[in-house]
KELO-206044 format. One line per field, with one value per residue (C-alpha): x, z, y; residue in three letters. Coordinates in nm, 4 decimals, decimal comma, padded with zeros to 6 digits. Example, Ala and Ser with C-alpha at 12.3 -4.5 7.8 and 13.67 -1.06 7.14 Angstrom:
<sites>
px = (01,2300  01,3670)
pz = (00,7800  00,7140)
py = (-00,4500  -00,1060)
res = (ALA  SER)
</sites>
This chain:
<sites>
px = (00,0000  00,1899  00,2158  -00,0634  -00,3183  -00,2194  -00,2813  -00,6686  -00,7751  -00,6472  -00,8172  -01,1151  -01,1589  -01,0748  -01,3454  -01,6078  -01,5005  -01,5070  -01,8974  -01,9417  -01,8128  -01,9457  -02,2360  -02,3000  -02,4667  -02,1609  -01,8717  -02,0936  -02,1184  -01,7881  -01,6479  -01,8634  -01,7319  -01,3600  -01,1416  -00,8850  -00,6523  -00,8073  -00,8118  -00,4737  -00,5384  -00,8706  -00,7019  -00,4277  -00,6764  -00,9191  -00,6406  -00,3934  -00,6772  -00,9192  -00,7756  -00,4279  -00,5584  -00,9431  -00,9751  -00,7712  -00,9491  -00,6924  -00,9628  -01,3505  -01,4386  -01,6420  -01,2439  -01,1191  -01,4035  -01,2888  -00,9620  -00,9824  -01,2471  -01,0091  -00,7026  -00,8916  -01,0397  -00,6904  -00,5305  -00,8392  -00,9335  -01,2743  -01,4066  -01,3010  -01,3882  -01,8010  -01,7888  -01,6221  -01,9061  -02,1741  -02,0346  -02,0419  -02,4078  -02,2325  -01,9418  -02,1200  -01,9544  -02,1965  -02,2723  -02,1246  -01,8187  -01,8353  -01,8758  -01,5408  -01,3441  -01,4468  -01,2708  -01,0007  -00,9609  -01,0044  -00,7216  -00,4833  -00,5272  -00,6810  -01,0111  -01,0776  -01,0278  -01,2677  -01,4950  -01,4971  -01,5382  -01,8018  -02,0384  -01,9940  -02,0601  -02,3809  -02,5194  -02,4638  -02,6379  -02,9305  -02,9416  -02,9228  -03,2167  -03,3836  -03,4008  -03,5622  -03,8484)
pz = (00,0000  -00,1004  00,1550  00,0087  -00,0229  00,3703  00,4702  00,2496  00,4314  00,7779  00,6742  00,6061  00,9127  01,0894  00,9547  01,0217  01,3761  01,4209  01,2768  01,5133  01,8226  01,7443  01,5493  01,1686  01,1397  01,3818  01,1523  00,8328  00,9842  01,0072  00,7389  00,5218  00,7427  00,6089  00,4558  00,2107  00,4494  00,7553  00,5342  00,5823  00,9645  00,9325  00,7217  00,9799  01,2924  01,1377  01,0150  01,3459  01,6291  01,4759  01,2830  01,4520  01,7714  01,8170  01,5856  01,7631  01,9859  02,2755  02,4545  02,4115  02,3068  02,7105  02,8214  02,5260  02,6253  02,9983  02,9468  02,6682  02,9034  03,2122  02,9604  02,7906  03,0924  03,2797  02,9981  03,0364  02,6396  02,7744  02,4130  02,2852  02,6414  02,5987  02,2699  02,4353  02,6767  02,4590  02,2355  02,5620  02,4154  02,1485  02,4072  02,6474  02,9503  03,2117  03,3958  03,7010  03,4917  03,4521  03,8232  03,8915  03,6236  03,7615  04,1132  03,9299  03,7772  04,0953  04,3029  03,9901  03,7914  04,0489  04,2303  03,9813  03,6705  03,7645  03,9184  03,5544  03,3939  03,6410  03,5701  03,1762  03,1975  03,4480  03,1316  02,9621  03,1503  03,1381  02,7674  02,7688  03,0154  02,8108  02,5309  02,6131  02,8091)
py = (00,0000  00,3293  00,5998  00,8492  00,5100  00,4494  00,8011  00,8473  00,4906  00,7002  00,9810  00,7836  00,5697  00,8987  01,0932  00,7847  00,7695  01,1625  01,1220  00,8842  01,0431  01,4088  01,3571  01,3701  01,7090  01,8670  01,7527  01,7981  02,1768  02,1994  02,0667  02,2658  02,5875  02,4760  02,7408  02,6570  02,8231  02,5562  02,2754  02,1310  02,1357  01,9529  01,6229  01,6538  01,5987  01,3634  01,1577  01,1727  01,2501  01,0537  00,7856  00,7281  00,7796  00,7464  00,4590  00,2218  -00,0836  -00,0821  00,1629  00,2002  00,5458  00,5973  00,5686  00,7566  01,0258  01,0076  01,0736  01,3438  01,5388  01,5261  01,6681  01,9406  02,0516  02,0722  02,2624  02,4828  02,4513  02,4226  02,5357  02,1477  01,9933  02,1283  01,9861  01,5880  01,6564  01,6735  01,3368  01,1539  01,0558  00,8705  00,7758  00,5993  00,8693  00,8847  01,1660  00,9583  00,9563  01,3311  01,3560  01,1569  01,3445  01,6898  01,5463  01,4253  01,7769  01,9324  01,7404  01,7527  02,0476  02,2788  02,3947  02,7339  02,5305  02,2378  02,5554  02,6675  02,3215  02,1939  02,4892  02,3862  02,0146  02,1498  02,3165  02,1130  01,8435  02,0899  02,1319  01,7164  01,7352  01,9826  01,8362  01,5005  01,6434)
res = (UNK  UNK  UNK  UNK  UNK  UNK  UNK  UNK  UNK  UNK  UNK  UNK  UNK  UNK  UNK  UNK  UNK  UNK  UNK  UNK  UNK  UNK  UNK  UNK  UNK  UNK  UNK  UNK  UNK  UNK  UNK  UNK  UNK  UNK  UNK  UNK  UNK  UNK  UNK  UNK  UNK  UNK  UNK  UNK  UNK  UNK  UNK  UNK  UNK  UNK  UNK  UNK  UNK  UNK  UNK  UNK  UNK  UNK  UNK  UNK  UNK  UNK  UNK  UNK  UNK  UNK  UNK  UNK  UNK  UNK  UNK  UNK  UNK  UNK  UNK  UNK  UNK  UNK  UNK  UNK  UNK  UNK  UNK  UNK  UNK  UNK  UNK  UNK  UNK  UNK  UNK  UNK  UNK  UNK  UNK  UNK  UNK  UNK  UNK  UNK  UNK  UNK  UNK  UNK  UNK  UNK  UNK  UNK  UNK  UNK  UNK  UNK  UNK  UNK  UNK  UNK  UNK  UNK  UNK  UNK  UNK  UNK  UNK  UNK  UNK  UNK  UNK  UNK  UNK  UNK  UNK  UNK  UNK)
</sites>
């Protein structure tokens, strides 16, 4: 298989695992929002995020979820974290495993930035609520 051939099947089980974690009509919105000036970054993180990295069977995507969560949360990109948050639907997180990562993220990345992430993952719980009522 020639290097290119390797990279388009990455690319491709990367973007069907990105669909599956975030949702067809989020990365059918995005993708349709890509500049030609984004577009090299986009191939780059479906095909290393999401097909080097989320594809692989060594973890199920609820641990993958977990431990993404608890990372972009203590680097404080909570931007990314709201949107890990709202795939754990397709994840399989619970919100008892949201619950343990905020206390994680409390003891090892401090008590303002879980403050901060805490109140997002509560609205977003609410939205979740919300919207099966």
């Amino acid at each position: 298989m020639s290097e290119e051939h390797g990279a388009r099947a990455r690319y491709e089980e990367g973007l069907a695992t990105r669909r599956a974690v975030l949702g067809e009509e989020y990365v059918t919105r995005r993708l349709e929002k890509t500049t030609p000036f984004e577009a090299p970054f986009q191939e780059l993180i479906t095909e290393a995020a999401w097909g080097h990295v989320w594809s692989r069977d060594t973890w199920s995507k609820r641990e993958r979820s977990i431990v993404t969560i608890a990372l972009l949360g203590a680097l404080g990109h909570y931007e990314e974290m709201a949107m890990h948050v709202r795939a754990t639907r397709r994840t399989g997180a619970t919100e008892a495993d949201l619950q343990e990562i905020m206390l994680h993220l409390a003891i090892y990345a401090g008590v303002p930035t879980a403050n901060h992430a805490i109140g997002i993952v509560r609205d977003i719980l609410n939205e979740k609520m919300g919207a099966e009522e």
